[in-house]
C-alpha positions as CSV (number, residue, x, y, z in Angstrom):
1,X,0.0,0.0,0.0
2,X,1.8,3.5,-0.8
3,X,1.0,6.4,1.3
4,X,2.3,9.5,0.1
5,X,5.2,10.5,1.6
6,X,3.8,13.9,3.2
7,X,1.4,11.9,5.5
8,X,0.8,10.3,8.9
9,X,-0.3,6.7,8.6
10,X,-3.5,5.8,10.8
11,X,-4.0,2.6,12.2
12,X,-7.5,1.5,14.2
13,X,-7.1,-1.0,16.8
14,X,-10.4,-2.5,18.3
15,X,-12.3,-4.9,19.8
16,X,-14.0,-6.9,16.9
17,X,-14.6,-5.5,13.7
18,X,-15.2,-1.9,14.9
19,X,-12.7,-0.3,13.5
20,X,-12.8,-1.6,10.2
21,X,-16.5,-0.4,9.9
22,X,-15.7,3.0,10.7
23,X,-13.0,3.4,8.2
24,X,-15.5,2.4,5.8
25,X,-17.8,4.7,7.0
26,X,-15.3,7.3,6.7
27,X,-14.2,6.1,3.0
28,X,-17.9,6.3,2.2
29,X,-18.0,10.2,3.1
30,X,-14.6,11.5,2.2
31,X,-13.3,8.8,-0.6
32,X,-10.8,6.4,-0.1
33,X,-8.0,6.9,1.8
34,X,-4.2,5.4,1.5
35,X,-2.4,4.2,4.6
36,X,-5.1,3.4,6.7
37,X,-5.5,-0.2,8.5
38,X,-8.1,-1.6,10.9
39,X,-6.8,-4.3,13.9
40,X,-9.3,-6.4,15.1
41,X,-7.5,-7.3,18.7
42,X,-8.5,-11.1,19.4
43,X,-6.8,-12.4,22.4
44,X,-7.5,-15.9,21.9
45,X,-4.8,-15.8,19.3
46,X,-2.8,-14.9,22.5
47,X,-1.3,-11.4,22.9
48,X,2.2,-12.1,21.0
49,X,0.5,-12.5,17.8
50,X,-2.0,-9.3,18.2
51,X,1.5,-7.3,19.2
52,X,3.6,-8.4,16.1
53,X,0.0,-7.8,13.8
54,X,0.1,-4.4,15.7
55,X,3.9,-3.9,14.7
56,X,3.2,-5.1,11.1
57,X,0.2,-2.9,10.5
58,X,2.4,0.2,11.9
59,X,4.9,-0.8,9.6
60,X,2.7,-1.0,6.5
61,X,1.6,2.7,6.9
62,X,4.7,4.6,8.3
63,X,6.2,6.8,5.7
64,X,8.6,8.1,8.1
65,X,6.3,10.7,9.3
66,X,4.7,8.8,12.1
67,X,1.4,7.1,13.3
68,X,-1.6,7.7,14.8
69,X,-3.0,4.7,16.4
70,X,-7.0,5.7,17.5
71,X,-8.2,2.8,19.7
72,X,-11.6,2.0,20.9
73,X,-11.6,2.7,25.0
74,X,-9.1,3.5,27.5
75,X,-7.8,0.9,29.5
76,X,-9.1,-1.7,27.2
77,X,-6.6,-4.3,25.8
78,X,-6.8,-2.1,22.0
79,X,-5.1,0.5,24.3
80,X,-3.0,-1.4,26.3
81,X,-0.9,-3.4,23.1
82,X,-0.7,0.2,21.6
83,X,0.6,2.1,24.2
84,X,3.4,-1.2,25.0
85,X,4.6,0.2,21.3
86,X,5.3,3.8,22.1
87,X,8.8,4.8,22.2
88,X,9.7,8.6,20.5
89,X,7.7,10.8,18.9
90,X,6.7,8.8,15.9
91,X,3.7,6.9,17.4
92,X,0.7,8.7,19.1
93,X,-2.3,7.1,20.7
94,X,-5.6,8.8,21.0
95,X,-8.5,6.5,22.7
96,X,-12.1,7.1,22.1
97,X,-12.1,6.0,18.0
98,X,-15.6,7.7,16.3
99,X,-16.6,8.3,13.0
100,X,-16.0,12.6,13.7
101,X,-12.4,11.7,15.2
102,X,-12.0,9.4,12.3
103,X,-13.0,12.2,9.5
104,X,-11.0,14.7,11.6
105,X,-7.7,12.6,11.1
106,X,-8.1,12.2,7.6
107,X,-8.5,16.0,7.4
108,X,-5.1,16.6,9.2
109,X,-3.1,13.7,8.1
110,X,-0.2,16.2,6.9
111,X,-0.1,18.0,10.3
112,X,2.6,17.0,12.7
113,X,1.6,14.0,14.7
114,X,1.0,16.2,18.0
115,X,-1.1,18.2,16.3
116,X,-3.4,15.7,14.3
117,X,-3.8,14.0,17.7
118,X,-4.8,17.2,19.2
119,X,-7.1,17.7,16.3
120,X,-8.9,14.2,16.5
121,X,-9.7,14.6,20.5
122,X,-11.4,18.0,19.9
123,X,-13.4,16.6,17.2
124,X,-14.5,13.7,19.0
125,X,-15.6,16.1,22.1
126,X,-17.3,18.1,19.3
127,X,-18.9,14.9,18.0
128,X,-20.6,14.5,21.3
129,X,-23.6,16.6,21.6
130,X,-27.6,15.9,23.2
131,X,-29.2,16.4,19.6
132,X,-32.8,16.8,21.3
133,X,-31.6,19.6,23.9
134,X,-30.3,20.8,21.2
135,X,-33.3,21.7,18.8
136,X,-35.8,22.2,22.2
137,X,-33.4,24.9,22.7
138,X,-33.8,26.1,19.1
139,X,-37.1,25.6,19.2
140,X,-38.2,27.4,22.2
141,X,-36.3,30.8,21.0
142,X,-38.2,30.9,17.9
């Protein structure tokens, strides 16, 4: 898979196939996207085998810019294998994985790492809103 050279790689790590639905979700809004790969974290295969999977997928997508890694939930094993792989600043992880966070790091993919991982939390905060509040709200002022 070539990724051009300018931008981050993005790698999903989940529990089941969440992550791989989202990024086609995300394909399906914003076109298909290079250097982007889903890991599906089954422990049954034993955790060896979902670190070196890990390793490979980070691997496949690094241009030599760096990775963002977007898990599902903090503290969950997703997190845990990606956070064993972080050593200088060419791997970030940012928990929480949604489609907005998802959208947001294809937008930003040619920031610095920092900053696209700065980018993707305040989109998935943004993402977050009581839609029904909301319009009541609307509502009542008109």
């Amino acid at each position: 898979m070539g990724i051009e050279s300018s931008k981050n790689g993005i790698v999903l790590v989940t529990h089941g196939n969440f992550g791989q639905a989202l990024i086609e979700a995300g394909e399906l809004i914003v076109g298909p996207q290079e250097g982007v790969l889903s890991l599906s974290v089954d422990v049954s295969q034993g955790i060896d085998a979902a670190v070196d999977s890990l390793k490979s997928n980070i691997a496949e997508v690094n241009n030599g810019n760096g990775v963002l890694i977007l898990t599902d939930m903090f503290g969950g094993t997703p997190t845990n294998l990606s956070l064993s792989l972080l050593q200088g600043d060419d791997i970030e992880v940012v928990t929480g994985v949604s489609l907005p966070m998802l959208l947001k790091a294809f937008q930003t993919r040619n920031e610095s790492l920092q900053k696209m991982a700065e980018a993707v939390s305040k989109a998935a905060a943004k993402g977050i809103v009581i839609a029904g509040e909301m319009l009541r709200k609307r509502t009542s002022k008109g």
